[in-house]
PyMOL Python script that loads the backbone (N, CA, C, O; Angstrom):
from pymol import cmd

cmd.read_pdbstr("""\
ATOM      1  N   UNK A   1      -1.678  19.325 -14.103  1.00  0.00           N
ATOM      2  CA  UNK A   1      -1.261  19.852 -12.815  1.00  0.00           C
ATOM      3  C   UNK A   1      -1.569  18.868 -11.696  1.00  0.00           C
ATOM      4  O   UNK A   1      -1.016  19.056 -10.613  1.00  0.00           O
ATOM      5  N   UNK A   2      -2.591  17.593 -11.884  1.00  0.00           N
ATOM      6  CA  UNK A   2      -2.596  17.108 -10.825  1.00  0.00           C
ATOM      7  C   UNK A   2      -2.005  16.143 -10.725  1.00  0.00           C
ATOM      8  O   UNK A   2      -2.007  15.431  -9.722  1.00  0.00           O
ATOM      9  N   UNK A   3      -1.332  15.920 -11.843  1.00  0.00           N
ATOM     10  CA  UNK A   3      -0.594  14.757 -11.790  1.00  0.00           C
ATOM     11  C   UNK A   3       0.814  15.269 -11.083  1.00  0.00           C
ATOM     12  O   UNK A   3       1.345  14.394 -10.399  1.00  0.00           O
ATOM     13  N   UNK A   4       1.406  16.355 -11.124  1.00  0.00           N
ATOM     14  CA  UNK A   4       2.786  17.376 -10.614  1.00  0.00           C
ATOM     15  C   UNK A   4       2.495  16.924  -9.408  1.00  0.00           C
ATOM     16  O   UNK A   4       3.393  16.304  -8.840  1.00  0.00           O
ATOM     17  N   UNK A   5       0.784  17.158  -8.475  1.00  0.00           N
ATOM     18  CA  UNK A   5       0.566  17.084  -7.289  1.00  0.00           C
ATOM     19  C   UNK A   5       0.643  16.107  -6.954  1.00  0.00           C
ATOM     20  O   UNK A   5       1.277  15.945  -5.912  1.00  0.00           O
ATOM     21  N   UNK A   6       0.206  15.220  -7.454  1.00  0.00           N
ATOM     22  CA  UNK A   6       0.089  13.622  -7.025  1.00  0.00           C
ATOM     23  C   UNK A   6       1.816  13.362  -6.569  1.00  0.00           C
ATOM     24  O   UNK A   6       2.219  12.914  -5.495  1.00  0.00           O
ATOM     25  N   UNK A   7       2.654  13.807  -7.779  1.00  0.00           N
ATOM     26  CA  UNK A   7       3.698  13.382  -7.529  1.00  0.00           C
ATOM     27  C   UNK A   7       4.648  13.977  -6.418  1.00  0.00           C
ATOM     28  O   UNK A   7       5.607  13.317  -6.018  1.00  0.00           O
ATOM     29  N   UNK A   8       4.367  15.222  -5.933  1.00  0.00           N
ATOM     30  CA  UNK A   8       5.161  15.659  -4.730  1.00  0.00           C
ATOM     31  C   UNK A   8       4.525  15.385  -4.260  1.00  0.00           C
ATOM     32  O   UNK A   8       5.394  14.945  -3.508  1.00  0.00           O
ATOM     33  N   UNK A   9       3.251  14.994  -3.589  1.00  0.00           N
ATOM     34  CA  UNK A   9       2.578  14.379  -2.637  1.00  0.00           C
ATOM     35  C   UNK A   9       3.448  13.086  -2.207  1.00  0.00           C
ATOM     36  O   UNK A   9       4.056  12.817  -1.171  1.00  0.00           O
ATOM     37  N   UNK A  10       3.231  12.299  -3.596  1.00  0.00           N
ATOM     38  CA  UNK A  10       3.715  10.893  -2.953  1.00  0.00           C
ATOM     39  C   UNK A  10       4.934  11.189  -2.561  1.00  0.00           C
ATOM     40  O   UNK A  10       5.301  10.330  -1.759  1.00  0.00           O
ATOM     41  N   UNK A  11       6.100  12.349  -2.818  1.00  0.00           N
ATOM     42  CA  UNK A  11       7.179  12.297  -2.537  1.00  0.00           C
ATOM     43  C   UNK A  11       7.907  12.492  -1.062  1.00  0.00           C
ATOM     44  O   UNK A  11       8.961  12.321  -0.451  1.00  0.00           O
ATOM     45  N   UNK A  12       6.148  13.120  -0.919  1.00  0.00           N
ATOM     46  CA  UNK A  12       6.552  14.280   0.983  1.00  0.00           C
ATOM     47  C   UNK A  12       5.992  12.652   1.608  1.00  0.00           C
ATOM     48  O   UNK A  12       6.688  12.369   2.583  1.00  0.00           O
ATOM     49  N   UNK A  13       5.143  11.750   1.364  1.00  0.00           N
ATOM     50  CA  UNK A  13       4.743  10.374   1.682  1.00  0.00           C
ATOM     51  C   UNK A  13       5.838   9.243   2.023  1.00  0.00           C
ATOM     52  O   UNK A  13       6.022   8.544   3.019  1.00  0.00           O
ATOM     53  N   UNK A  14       6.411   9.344   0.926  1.00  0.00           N
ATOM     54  CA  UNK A  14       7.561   8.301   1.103  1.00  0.00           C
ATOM     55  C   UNK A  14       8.856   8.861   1.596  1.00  0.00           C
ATOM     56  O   UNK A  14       9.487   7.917   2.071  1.00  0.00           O
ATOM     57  N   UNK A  15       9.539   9.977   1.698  1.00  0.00           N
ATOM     58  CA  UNK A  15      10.133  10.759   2.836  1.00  0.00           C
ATOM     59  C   UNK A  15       9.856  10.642   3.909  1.00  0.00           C
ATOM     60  O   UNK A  15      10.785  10.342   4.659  1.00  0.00           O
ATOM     61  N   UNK A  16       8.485  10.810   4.513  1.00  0.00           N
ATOM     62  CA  UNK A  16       7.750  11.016   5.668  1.00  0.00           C
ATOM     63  C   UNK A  16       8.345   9.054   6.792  1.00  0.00           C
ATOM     64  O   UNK A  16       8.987   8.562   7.721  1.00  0.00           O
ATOM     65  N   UNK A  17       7.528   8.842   5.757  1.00  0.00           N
ATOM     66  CA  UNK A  17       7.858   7.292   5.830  1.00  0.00           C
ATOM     67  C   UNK A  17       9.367   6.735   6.688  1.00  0.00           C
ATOM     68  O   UNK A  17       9.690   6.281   7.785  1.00  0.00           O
ATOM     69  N   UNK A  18       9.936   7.085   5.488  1.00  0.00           N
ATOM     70  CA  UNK A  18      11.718   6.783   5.628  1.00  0.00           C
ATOM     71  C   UNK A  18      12.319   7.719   7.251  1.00  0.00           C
ATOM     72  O   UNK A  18      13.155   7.265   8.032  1.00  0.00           O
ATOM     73  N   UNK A  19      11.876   8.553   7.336  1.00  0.00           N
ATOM     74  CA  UNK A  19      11.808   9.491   8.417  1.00  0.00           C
ATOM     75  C   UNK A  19      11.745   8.824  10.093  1.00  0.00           C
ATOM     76  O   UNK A  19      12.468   8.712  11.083  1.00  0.00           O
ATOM     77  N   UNK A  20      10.329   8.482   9.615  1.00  0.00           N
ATOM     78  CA  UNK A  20       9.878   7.640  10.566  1.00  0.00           C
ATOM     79  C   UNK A  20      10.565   6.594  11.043  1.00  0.00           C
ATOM     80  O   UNK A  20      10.559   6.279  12.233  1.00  0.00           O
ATOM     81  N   UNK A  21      11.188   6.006  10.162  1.00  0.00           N
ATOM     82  CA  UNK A  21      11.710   4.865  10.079  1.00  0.00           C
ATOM     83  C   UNK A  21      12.974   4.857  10.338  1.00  0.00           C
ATOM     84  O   UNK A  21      13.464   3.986  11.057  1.00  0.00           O
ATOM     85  N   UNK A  22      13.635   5.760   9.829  1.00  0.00           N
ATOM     86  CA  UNK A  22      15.051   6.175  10.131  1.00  0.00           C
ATOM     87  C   UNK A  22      15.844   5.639   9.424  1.00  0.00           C
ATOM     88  O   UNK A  22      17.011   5.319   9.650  1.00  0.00           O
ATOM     89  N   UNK A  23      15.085   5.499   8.337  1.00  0.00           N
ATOM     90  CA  UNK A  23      16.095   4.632   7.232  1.00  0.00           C
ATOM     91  C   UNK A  23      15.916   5.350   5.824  1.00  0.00           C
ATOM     92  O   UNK A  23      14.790   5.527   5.358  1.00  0.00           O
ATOM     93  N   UNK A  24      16.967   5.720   5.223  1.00  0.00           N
ATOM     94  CA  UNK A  24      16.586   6.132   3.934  1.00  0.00           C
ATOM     95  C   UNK A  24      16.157   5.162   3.072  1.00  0.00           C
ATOM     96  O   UNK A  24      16.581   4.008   3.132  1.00  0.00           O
ATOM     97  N   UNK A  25      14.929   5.731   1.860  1.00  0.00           N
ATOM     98  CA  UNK A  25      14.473   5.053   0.882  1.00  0.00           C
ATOM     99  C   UNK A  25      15.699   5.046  -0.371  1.00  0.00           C
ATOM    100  O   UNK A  25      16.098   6.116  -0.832  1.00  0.00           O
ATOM    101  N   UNK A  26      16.053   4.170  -0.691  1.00  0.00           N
ATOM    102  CA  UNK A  26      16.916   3.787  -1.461  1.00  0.00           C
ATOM    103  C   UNK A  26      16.273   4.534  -2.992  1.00  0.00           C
ATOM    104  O   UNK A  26      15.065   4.718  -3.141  1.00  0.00           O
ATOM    105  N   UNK A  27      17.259   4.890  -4.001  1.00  0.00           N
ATOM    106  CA  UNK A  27      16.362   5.987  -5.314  1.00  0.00           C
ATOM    107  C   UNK A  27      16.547   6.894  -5.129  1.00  0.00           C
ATOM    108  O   UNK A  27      16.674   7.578  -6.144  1.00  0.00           O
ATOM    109  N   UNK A  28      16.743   7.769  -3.532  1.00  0.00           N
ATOM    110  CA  UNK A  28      16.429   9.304  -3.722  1.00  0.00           C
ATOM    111  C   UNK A  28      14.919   9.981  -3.454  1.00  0.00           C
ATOM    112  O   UNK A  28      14.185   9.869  -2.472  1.00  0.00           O
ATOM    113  N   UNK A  29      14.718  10.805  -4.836  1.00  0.00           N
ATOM    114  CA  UNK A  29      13.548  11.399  -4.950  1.00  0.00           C
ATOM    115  C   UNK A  29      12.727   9.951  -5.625  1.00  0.00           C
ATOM    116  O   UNK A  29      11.862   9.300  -5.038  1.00  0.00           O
ATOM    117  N   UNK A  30      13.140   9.747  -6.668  1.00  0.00           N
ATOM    118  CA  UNK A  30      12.209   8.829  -7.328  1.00  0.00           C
ATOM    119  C   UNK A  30      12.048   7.632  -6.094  1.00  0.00           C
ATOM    120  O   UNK A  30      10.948   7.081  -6.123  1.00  0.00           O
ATOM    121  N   UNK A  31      12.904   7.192  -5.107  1.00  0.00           N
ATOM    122  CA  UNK A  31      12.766   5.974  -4.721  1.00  0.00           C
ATOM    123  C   UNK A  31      11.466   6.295  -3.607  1.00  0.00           C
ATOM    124  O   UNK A  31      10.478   5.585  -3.423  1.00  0.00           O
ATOM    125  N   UNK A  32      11.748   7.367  -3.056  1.00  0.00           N
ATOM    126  CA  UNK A  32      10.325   8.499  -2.280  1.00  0.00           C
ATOM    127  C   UNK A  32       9.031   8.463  -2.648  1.00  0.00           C
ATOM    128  O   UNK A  32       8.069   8.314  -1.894  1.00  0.00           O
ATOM    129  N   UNK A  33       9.017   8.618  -3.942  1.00  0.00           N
ATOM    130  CA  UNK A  33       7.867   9.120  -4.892  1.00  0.00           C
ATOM    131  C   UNK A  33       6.911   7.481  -5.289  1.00  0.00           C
ATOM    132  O   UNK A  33       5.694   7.330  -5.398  1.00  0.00           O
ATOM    133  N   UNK A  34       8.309   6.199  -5.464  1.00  0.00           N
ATOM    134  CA  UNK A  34       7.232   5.222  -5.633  1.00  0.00           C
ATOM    135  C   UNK A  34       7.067   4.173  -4.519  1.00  0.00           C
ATOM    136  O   UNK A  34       6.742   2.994  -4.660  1.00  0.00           O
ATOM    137  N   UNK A  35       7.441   5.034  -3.038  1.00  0.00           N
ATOM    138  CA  UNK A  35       8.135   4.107  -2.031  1.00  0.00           C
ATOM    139  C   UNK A  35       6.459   4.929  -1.660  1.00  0.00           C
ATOM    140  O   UNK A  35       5.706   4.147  -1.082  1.00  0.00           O
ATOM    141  N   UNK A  36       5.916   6.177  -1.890  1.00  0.00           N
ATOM    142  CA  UNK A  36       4.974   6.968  -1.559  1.00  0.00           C
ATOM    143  C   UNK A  36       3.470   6.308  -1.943  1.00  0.00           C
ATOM    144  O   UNK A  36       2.443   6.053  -1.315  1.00  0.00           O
ATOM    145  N   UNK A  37       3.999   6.157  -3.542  1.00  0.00           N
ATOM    146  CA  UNK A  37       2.713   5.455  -4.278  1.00  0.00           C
ATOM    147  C   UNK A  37       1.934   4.053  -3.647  1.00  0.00           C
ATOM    148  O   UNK A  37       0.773   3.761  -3.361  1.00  0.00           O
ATOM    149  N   UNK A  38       3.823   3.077  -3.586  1.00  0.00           N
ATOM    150  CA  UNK A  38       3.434   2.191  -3.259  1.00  0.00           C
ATOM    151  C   UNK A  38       2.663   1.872  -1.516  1.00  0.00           C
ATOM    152  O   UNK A  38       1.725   1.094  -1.343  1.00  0.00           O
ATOM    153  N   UNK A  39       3.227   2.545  -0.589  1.00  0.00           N
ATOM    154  CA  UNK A  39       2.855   2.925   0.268  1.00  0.00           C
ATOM    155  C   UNK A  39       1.267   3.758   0.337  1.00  0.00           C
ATOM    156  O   UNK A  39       0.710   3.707   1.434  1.00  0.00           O
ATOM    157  N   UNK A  40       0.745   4.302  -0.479  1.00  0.00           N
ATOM    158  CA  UNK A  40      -0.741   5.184  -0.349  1.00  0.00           C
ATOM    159  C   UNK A  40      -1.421   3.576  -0.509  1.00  0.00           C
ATOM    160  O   UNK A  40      -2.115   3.022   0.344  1.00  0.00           O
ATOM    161  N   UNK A  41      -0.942   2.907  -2.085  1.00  0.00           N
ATOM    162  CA  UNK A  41      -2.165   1.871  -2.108  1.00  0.00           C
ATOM    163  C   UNK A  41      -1.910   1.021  -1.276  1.00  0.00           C
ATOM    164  O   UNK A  41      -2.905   0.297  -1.319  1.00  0.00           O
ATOM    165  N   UNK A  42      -1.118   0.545  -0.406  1.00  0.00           N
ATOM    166  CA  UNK A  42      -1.391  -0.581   0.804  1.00  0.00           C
ATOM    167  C   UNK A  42      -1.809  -0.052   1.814  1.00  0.00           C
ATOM    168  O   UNK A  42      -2.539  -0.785   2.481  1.00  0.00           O
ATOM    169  N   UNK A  43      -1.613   1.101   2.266  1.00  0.00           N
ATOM    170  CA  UNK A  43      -2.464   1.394   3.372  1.00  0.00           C
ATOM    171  C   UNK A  43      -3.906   1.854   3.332  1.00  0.00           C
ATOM    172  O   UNK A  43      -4.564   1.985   4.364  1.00  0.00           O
ATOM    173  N   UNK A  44      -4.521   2.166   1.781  1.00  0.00           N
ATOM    174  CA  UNK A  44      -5.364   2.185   1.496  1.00  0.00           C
ATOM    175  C   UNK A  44      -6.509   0.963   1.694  1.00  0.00           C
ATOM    176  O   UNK A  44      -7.569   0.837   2.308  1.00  0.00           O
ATOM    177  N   UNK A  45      -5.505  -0.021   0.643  1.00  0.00           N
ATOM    178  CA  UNK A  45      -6.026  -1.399   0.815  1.00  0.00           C
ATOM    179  C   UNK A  45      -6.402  -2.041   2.208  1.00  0.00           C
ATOM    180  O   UNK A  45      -7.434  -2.597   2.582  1.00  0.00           O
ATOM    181  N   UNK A  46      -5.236  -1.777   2.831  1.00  0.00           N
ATOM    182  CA  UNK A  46      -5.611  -2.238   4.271  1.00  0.00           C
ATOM    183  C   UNK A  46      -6.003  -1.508   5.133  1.00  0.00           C
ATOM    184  O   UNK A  46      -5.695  -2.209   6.097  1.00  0.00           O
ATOM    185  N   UNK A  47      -6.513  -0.512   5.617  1.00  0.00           N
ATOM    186  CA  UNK A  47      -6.706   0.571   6.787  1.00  0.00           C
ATOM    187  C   UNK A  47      -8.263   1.417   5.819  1.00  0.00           C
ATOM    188  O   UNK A  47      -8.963   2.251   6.392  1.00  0.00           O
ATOM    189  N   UNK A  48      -8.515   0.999   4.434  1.00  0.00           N
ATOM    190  CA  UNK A  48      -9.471   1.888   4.374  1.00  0.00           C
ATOM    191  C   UNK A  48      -9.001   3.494   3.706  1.00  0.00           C
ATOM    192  O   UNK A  48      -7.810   3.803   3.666  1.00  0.00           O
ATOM    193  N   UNK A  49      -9.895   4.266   3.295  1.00  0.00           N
ATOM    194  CA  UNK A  49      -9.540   5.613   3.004  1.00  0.00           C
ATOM    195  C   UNK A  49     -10.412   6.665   4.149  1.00  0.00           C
ATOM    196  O   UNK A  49     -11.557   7.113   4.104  1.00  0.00           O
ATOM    197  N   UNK A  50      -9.606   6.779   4.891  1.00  0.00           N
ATOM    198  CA  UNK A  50     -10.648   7.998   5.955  1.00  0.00           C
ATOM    199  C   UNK A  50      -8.857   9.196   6.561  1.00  0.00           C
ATOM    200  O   UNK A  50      -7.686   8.874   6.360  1.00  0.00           O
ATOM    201  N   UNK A  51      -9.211  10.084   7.049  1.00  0.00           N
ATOM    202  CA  UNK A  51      -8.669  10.927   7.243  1.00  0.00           C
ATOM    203  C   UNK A  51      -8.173  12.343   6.094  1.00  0.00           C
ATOM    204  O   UNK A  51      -8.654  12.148   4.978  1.00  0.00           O
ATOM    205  N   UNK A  52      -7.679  13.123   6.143  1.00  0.00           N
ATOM    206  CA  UNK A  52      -7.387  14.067   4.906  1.00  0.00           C
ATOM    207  C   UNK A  52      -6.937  13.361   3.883  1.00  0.00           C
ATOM    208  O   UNK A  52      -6.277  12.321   3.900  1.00  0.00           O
ATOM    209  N   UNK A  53      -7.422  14.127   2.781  1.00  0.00           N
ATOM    210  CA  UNK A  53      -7.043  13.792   1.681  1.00  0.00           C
ATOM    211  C   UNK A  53      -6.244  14.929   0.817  1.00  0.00           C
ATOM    212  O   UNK A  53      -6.927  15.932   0.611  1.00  0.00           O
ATOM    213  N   UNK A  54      -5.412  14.945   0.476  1.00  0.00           N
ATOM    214  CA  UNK A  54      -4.213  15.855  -0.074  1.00  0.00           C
ATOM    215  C   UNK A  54      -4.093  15.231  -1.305  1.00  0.00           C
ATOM    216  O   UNK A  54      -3.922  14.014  -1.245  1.00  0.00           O
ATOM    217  N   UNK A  55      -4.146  15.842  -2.637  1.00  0.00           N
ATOM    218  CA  UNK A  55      -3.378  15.146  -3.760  1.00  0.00           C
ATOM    219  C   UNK A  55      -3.930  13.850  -4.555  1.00  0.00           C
ATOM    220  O   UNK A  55      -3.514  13.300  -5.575  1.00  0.00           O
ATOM    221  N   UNK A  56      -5.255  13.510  -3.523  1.00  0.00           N
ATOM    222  CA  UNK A  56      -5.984  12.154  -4.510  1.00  0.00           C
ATOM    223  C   UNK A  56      -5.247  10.719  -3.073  1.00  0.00           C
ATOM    224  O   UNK A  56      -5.605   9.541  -3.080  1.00  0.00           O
ATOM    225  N   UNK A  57      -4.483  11.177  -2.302  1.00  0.00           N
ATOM    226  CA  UNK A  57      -4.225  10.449  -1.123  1.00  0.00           C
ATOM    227  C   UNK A  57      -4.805  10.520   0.155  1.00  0.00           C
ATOM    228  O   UNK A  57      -4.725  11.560   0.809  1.00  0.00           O
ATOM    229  N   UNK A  58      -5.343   9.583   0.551  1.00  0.00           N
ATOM    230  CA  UNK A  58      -5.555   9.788   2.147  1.00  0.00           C
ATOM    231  C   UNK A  58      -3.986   9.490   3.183  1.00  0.00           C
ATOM    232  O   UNK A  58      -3.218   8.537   3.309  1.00  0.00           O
ATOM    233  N   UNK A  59      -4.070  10.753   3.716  1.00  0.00           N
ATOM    234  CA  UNK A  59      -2.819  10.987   4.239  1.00  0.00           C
ATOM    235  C   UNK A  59      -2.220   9.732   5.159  1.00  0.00           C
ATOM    236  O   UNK A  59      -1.310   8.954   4.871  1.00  0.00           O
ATOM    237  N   UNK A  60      -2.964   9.793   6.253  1.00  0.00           N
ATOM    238  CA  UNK A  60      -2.697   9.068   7.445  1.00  0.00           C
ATOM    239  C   UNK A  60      -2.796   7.521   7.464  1.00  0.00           C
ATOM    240  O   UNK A  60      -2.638   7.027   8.581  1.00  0.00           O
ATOM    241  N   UNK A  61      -3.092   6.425   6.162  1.00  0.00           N
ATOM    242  CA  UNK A  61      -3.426   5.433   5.635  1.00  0.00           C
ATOM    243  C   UNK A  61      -1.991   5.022   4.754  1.00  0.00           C
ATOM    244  O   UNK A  61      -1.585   3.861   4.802  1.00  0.00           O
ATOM    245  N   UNK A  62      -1.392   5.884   4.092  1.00  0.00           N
ATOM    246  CA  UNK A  62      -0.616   6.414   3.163  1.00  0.00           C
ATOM    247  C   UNK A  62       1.015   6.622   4.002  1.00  0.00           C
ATOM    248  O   UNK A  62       2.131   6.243   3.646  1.00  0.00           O
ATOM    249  N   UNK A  63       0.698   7.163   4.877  1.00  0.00           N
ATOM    250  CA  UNK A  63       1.902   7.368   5.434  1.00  0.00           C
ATOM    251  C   UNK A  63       2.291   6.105   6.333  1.00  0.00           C
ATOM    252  O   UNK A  63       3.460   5.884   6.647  1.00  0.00           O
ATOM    253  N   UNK A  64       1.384   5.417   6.664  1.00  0.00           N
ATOM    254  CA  UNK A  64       1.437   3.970   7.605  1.00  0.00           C
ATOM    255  C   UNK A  64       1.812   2.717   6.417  1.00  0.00           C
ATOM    256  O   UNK A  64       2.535   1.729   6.547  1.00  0.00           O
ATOM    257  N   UNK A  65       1.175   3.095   5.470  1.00  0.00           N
ATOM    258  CA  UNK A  65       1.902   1.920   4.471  1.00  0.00           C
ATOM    259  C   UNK A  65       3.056   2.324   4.152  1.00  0.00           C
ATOM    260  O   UNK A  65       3.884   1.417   4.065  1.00  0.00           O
ATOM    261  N   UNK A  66       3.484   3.521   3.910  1.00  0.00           N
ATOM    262  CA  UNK A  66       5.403   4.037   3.714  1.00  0.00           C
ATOM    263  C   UNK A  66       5.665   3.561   4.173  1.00  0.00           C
ATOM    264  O   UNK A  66       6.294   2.630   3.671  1.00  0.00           O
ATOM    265  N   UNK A  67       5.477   3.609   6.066  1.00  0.00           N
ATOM    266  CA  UNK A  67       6.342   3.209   7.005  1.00  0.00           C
ATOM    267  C   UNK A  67       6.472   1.416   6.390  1.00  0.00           C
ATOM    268  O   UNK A  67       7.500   0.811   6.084  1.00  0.00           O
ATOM    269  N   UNK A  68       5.087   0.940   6.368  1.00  0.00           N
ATOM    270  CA  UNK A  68       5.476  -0.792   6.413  1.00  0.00           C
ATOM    271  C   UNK A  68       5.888  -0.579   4.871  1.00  0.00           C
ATOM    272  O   UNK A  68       4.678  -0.485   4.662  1.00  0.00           O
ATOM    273  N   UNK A  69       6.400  -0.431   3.722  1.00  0.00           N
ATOM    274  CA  UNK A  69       7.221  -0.207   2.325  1.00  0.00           C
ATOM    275  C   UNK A  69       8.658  -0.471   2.900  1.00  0.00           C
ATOM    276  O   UNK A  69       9.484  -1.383   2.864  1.00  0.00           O
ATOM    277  N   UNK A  70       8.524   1.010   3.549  1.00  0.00           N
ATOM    278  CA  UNK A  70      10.273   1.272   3.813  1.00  0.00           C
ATOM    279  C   UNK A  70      10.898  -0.032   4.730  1.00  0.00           C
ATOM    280  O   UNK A  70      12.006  -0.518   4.504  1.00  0.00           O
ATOM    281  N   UNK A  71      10.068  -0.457   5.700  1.00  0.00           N
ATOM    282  CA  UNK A  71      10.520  -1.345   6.716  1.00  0.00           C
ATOM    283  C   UNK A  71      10.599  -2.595   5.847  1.00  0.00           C
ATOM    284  O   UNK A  71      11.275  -3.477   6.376  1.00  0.00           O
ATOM    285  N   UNK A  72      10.112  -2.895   4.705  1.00  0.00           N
ATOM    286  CA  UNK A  72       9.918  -4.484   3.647  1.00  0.00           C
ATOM    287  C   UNK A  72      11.295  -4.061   3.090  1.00  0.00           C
ATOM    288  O   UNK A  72      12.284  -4.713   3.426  1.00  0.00           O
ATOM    289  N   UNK A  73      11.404  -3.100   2.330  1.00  0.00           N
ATOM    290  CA  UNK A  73      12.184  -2.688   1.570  1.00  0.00           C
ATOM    291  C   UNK A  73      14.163  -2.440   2.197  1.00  0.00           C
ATOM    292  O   UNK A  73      15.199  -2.483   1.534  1.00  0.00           O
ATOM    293  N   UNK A  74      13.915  -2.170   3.846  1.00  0.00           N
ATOM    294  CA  UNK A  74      14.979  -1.838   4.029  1.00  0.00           C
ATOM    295  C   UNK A  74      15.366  -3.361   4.698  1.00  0.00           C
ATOM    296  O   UNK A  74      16.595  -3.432   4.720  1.00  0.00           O
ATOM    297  N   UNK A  75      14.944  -4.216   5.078  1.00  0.00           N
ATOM    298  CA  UNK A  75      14.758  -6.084   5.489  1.00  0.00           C
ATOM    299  C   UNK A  75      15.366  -6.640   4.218  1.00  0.00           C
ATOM    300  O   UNK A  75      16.452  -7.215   4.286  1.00  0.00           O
ATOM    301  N   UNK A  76      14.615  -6.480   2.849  1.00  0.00           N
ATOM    302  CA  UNK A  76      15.086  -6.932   1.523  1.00  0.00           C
ATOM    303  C   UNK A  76      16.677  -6.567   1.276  1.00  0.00           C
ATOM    304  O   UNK A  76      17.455  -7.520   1.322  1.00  0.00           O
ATOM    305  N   UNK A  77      17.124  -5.474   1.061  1.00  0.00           N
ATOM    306  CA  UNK A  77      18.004  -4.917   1.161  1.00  0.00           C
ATOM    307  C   UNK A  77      19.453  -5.302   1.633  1.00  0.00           C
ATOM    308  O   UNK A  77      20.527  -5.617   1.120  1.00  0.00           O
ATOM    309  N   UNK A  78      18.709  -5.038   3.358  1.00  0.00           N
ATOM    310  CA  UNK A  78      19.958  -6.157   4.154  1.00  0.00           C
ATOM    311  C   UNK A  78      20.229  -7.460   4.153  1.00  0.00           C
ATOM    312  O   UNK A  78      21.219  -8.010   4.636  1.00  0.00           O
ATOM    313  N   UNK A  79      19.398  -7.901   3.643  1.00  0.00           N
ATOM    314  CA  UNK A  79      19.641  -9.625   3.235  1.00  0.00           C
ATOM    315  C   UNK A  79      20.156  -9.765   1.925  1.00  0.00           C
ATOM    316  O   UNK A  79      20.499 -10.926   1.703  1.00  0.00           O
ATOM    317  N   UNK A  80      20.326  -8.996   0.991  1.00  0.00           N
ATOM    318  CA  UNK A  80      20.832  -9.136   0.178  1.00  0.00           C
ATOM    319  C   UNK A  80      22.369  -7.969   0.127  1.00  0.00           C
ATOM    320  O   UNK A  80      22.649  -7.344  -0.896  1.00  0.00           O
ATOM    321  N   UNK A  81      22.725  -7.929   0.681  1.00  0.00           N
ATOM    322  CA  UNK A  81      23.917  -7.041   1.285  1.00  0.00           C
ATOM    323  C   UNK A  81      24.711  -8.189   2.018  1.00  0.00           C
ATOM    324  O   UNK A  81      25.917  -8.187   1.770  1.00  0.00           O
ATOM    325  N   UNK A  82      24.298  -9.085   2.801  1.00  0.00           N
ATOM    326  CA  UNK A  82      24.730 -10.187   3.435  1.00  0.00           C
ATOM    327  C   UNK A  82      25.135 -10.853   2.989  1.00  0.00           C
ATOM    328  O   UNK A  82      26.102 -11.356   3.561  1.00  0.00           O
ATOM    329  N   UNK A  83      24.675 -11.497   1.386  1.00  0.00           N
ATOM    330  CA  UNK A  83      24.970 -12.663   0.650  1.00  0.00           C
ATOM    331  C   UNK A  83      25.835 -12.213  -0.072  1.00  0.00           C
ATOM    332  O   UNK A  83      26.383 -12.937  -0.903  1.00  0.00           O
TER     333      UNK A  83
END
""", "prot")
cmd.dss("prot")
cmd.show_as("cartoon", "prot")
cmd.util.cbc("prot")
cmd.orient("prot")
């Protein structure tokens, strides 16, 4: 069961993210879910773990690395759309 959680966690994460951003995460649900993951561990890495923790994530660490994911991810994207 906590793995179910982990995974709509990261999913409402990397949504949240894309949101913010105003750009959809490319994938869908799955692209959400590892746009979420990948996003918890860099903002982890960089910002530390402090604020709520939901799901085995610190929220507010988590949702700031989505944002910088989605913003790498949607840069990658358009440059390769160009060529």
């Amino acid at each position: 069961m906590g793995f179910l959680w982990a995974l709509i966690v990261g999913g409402v994460i990397g949504w949240l993210g894309g949101l913010i951003v105003g750009r959809d995460v490319p994938g869908g649900i799955i692209g959400n879910i590892i746009a979420g993951f990948i996003g918890a561990w860099l903002g982890t890495l960089i910002l530390g773990s402090w604020g709520p923790v939901i799901g085995g994530f610190a929220i507010v660490p988590a949702i700031i690395g989505a944002i910088v994911v989605v913003l790498i991810l949607s840069a990658i994207l358009r440059g390769t759309r160009r060529a």
